[in-house]
N, C-alpha and C positions, 0 to 999 in steps of 0.2 A: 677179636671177632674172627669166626672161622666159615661160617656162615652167611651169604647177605641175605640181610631181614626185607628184600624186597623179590626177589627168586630164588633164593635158597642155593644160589650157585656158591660156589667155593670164593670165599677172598685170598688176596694176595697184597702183603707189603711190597710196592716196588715205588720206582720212578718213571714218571712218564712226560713224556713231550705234551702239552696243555696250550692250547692256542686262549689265549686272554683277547676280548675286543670290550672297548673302549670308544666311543666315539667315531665307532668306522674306522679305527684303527686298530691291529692288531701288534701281537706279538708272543713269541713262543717261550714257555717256560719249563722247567725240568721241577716237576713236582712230584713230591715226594708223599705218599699216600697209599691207604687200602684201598683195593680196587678190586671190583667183581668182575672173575673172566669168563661171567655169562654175559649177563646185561650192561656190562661197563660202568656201573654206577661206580662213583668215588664215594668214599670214607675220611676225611682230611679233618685231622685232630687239631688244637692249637700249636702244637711245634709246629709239625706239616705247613701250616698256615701262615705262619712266621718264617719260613724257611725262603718264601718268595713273595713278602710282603715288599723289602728295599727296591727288590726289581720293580716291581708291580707298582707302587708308588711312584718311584722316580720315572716309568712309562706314560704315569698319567701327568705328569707335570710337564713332562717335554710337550705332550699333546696337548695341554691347556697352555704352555707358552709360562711355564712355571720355572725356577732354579731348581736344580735338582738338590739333591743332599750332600752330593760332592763339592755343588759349583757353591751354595750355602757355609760349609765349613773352610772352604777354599777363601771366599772374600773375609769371613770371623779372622780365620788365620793371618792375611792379609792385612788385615786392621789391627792385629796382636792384641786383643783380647778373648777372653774366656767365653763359654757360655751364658756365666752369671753376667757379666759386663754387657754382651751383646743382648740380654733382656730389658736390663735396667737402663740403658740407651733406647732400644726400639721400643720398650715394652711387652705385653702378653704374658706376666708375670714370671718367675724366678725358672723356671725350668723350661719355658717358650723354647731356645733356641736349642738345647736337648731334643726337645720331641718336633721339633722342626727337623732336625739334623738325623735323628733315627726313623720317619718317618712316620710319625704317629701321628702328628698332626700338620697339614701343609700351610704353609706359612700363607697371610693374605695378599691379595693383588697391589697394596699399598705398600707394604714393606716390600714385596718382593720389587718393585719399580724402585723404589729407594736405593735398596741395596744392588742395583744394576747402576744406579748413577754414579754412586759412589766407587764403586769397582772402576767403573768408565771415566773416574774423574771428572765426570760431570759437575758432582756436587762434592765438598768436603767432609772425611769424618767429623773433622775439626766443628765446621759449623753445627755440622747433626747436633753434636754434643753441648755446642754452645746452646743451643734453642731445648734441646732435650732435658739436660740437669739440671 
């Protein structure tokens, strides 16, 4: 695109500083995208889109009181199992803890309090698994 299809100004591949709000919460990100430097419209393809998806998610989770993708693969790690393992345990089927873990999909308020007790020593793997399989 050389042209933007909404004033006909000129585009530009760059990166730019992008203020995200959420919830009355903000936060700044470096996005990568066509941008018109007349009217400042953005152009942002699926890379672009992916490019500040893991930020972007794990922002909304801290704001909803969520684990994030780190603290998520950090407790799996912790537990010493796999992705497959920590689905067939928690459930959400075979690839759950994947698209939990890359962001794709956010884990629910059930598991994510579980997997907080558990980290916490609150409650035990051991048992999870007893009552689970």
């Amino acid at each position: 695109m050389t042209n933007c299809p909404i004033c006909n100004g000129k585009i530009e591949y760059k990166t730019k500083s992008i203020t995200y709000r959420y919830k009355e919460h903000t936060i700044e990100v470096e996005q990568s995208g066509e941008y018109c430097l007349e009217c400042q419209e953005s152009f942002l393809s699926p890379k672009d889109l992916k490019s500040t998806k893991l930020e972007i998610s794990n922002f909304k989770r801290k704001v909803d009181h969520f684990l994030t993708t780190d603290e998520l693969k950090r407790i799996r790690k912790k537990l010493h199992i796999n992705q497959q393992e920590a689905s067939t345990v928690f459930g959400g089927g075979i690839r759950a803890f994947h698209k939990y873990e890359t962001a794709e999909v956010t884990q629910s308020k059930p598991l994510d309090i579980l997997l907080r007790l558990i980290d916490s020593n609150t409650i035990s793997f051991d048992d999870i698994k007893r009552v689970a399989l």
